[in-house]
C-alpha positions in Angstrom: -8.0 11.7 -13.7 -6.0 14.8 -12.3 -8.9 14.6 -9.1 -7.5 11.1 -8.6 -3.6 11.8 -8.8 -4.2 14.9 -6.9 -6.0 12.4 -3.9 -3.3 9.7 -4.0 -0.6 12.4 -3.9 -2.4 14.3 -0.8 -3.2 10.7 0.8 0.7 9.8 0.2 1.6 13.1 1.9 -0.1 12.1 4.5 0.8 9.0 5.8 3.5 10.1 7.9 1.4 12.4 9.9 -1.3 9.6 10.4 2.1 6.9 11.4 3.3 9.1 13.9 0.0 9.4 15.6 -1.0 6.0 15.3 2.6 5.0 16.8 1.8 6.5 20.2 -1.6 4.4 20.2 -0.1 1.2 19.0 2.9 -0.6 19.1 5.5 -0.4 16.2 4.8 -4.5 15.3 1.1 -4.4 15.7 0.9 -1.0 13.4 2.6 -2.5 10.6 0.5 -5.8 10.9 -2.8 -3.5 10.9 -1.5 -1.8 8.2 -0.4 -4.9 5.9 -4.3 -6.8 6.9 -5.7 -3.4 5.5 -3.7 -3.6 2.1 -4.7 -7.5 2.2 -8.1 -6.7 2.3 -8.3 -3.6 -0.1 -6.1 -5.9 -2.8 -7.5 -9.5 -3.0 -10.3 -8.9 -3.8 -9.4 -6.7 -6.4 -7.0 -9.3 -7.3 -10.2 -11.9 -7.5 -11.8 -9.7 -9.5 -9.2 -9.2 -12.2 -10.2 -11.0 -15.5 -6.8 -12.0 -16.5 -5.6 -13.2 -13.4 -2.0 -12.4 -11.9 0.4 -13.6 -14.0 3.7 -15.0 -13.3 5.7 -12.3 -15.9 4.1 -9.3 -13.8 5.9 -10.7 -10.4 9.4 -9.0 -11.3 8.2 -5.6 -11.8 5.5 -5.7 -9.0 8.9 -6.8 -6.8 11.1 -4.2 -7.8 8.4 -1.5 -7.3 7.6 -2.9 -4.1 11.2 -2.8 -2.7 11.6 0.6 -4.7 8.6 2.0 -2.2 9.8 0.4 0.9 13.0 2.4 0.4 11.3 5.5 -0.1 13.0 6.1 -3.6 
């Protein structure tokens, strides 16, 4: 579990060192599309996987983290 945490955190750490090189290969609009197709295709199927399905009640807190990361909080 602490390997895991320890990846994601070094991963996080490093995203904007890869965005700053991969800004002066692509433009600023067709970066953040490749890098919203890349979550779409990492997350549905995970998503089709899931048992339980999503579920309506999970949609506020799934928001509000969302909008919590986009600010960098």
């Amino acid at each position: 579990m602490l390997l895991w945490v320890t990846l994601i955190a070094a991963l996080g750490g490093a995203v904007p060192t890869f965005s700053k090189i991969s800004l002066t290969v692509f433009p600023p609009f067709t970066f953040i599309f490749l890098r919203f197709l890349c979550a779409v295709l990492i997350l549905v199927p995970l998503f089709i996987r899931a048992k339980e399905g999503f579920l309506k009640k999970d949609l506020l807190p799934i928001v509000l983290i969302s909008m919590l990361g986009a600010a960098n909080v």
